[in-house]
C-alpha positions, 0 to 999 in steps of 0.5 A: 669206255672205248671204241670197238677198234680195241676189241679182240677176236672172239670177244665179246663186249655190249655197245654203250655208245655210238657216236658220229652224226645222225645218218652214220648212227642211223645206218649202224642201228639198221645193221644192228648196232644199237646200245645195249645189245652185244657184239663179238668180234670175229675177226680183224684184218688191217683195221677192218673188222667182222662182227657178229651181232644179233645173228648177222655178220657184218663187215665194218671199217675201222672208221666205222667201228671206231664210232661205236663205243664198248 
């Protein structure tokens, strides 16, 4: 496993793991970020990333994006 920071543009990956408190993994699974469903990184900018997952496009920071494990 490792975080979804390590991931490229335009790749592909399923979410195995989302760590961090409750409200923080609460918050990401509203967005759609839920173990095993899949994200694709649409772009990176200093860190900060833009993902598309289950037909939204979402802007995460790398703090964020660092908490979801692939």
């Amino acid at each position: 496993m490792m975080p979804l920071t390590m991931a490229r543009a335009g790749e592909t990956a399923v979410i195995r793991r989302i760590t961090g408190k409750d409200e923080v993994r609460q918050h990401l699974a509203e967005l759609g970020f839920v173990v095993g469903a899949e994200a694709t990184v649409v772009s990176e900018i200093a860190g900060n990333m833009i993902l598309q997952v289950k037909d939204s496009r979402v802007a995460l920071d790398r703090g964020m994006a660092g908490r979801i494990m692939i």
